[in-house]
Residue, then its C-alpha position, 0 to 999 in steps of 0.5 A: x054437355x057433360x052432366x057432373x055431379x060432385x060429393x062431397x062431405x059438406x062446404x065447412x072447408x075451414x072446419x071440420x072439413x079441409x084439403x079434399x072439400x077445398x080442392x073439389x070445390x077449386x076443381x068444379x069453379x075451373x072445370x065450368x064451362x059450355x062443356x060441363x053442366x056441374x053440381x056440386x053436393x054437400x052431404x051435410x050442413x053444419x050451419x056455419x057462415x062460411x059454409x055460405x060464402x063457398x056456396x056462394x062463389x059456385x053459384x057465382x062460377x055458374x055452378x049448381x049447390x045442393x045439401x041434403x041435411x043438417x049435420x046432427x053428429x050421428x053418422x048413421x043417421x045422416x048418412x041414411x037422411x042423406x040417402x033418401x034425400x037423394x033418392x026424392x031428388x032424382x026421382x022423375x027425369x033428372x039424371x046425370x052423366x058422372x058422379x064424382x065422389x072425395x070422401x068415405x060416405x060420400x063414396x056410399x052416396x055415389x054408389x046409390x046414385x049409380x044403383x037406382x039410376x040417376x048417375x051413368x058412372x060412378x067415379x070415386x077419388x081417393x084422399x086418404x090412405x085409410x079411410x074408415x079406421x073407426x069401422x074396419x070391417x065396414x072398411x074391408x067390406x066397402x074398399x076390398x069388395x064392393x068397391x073394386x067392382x061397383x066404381x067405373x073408376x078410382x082415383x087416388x091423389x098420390x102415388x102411395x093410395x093409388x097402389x094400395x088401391x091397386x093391390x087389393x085382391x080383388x082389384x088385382x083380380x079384375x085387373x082394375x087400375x086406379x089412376x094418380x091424380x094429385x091434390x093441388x093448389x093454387x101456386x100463384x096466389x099463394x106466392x103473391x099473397x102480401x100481408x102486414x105481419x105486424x098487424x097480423x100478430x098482434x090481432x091474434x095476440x102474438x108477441x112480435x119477438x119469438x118464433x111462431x111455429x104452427x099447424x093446419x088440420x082437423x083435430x082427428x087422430x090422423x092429425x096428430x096433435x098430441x105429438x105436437x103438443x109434446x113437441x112444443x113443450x120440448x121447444x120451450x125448454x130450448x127457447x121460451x120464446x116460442x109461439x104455437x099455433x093451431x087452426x082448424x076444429x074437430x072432434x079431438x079438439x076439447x080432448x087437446x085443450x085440456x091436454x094442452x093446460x096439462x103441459x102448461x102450454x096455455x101462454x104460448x100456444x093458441x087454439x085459433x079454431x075455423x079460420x077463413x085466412x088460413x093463407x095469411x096465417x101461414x105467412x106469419x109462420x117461421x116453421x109449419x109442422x105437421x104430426x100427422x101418423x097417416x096423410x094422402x096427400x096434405x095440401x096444406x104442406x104444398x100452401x106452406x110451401x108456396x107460402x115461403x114456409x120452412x116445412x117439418x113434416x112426419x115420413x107417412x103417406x103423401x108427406x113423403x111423396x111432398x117433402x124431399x128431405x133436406x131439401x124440400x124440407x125435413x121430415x121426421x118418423x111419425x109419432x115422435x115428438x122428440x124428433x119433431x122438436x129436433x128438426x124444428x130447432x134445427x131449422x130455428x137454429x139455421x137460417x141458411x137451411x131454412x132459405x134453402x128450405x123455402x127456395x126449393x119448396x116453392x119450385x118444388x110446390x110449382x108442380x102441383x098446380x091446380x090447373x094440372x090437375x083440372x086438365x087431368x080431371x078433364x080429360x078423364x071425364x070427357x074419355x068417360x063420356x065418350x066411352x059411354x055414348x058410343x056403348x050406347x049407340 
């Protein structure tokens, strides 16, 4: 039986975590089975109830949960809590075979693992195209060092990621390869999923006429929000009947609050915060954007998609590798709230291109099944064992 050991940030999937966290924790229920013995760790714990509802389904799943610390919003110091907090863990006998990690100091956590023992190789998975852009030079120092050599493996989880891996000196050097492995979702419930718009609207307070034009995502830098912001208010000089709204949480989201009442946006946009029905949210959805300035590859876009959502989405990293311009939907440069109001009023505008848009996208989002990138996970891990219990012998 394979030992794995899976990091993560924390389980507050609906905020202010998301994509990286949800797709581990998808990845670790389908992967249980006599072959694995699987446990999966959050670092922190922010002391939300719906950190327990998918510690929860693991544990139904046969899955082993652990967090090490409650989350206090000083990096450092959790960080440095986490570590010893692993470090009394595994002392004694425990061990495992692989760690797997999906997120920065998630990254940190494994490789200490890998330092004093506990954990035979260390795998990292890659999510985003820049991680630590608050501390550069702790990012040079981590991504273009130590981490070509310290890490067994790295994945990426689109094409874009994987070859900035690759092209890191050191790596070239080494000759070390990462390998793709895309996000994924689960295609088949989303497409089914059937909800009363009606009675949706109206308990979030939507009016019934007007079209609703939304965002997933942590109020970060990365996300954007500001661009759409502006965005809605060009809309609303084109159709004041528009609706916006934005679900999720995050450091950034006072910062947009107020810069929402700047703009005079109070009536039509809602702040929806942390919910746990983001599926059924993005059925209500006429149009999905997403004003992302960096990505890695954003499953939010594929849930839209297979949602039967009209996608605009900004020409960045992972975003492009999604949306097929004009055909899987429209992206648009990054940073440029005009453009992003243009596309989406041509999507408004057209309903031809926007059911052009939905068909292609849901085929489309087929591709990227979770059950594809379980078996690609699979197959990784077992090669791994093999290769490790044979240098044993």
């Amino acid at each position: 039986m394979i030992r794995l050991f899976f990091i993560i940030s924390s389980f507050a999937v609906e905020g202010p975590q998301g994509g990286a966290e949800l797709f581990c924790i998808e990845l670790a229920k389908r992967l249980g089975s006599a072959r694995f013995a699987i446990t999966v760790c959050g670092l922190w714990r922010h002391g939300f109830d719906y950190e327990d509802k998918w510690m929860d389904e693991l544990r139904r799943h046969g899955i082993q949960v652990l967090t090490t610390s409650p989350w206090t919003g000083s990096r450092r110091r959790d960080a440095y809590t986490s570590l010893r907090f692993l470090h009394r863990y595994f002392q004694g006998s425990r061990r495992v075979d692989i760690v797997n990690s999906h997120s920065a100091f998630a990254d940190i956590a494994a490789l200490w693992l890998r330092v004093i023992g506990a954990a035979r190789v260390a795998v990292r998975t890659l999510h985003s195209e820049r991680e630590w852009y608050r501390h550069p030079v702790q990012g040079v120092l981590l991504n273009h060092i130590i981490f070509p050599t310290a890490f067994d493996v790295e994945t990426g989880v689109s094409k874009r990621v994987v070859a900035n891996l690759d092209r890191r000196p050191l790596a070239r050097l080494l000759r070390r390869q990462a390998q793709v492995i895309y996000n994924a979702i689960d295609h088949e419930r989303l497409a089914g999923m059937q909800i009363d718009i009606v009675a949706k609207k109206k308990g979030l307070g939507l009016a019934l006429e007007g079209p609703v034009i939304g965002n997933v995502g942590r109020f970060t830098k990365q996300k954007g929000h500001i661009y759409f912001l502006e965005m809605a208010r060009l809309l609303l000089k084109r159709d004041p009947r528009c609706q916006f709204i934005l679900i999720g949480t995050g450091e950034l989201l006072p910062e947009m609050k107020a810069r929402a009442h700047d703009l005079g946006l109070e009536d039509r946009l809602h702040f929806l915060g942390p919910r746990s029905d983001v599926e059924e949210l993005l059925k209500i959805m006429d149009v999905f954007v997403s004003s992302s300035l960096w990505e890695g590859l954003p499953t939010v876009l594929l849930e839209a998609m297979a949602a039967g959502v009209p996608v605009v989405a900004t020409d960045v990293s992972g975003s492009e590798e999604l949306v097929k311009d004009g055909h899987t939907g429209l992206l648009v440069p990054s940073a440029d709230a005009s453009s992003l109001s243009d596309a989406v009023w041509r999507v408004l505008c057209d309903p031809e291109l926007a059911r052009r848009l939905v068909v292609a996208g849901r085929q489309w989002s087929r591709q990227f099944s979770i059950d594809n990138s379980v078996e690609q996970y699979q197959v990784l891990f077992e090669s791994i064992y093999r290769r490790e219990t044979q240098v044993c012998l």
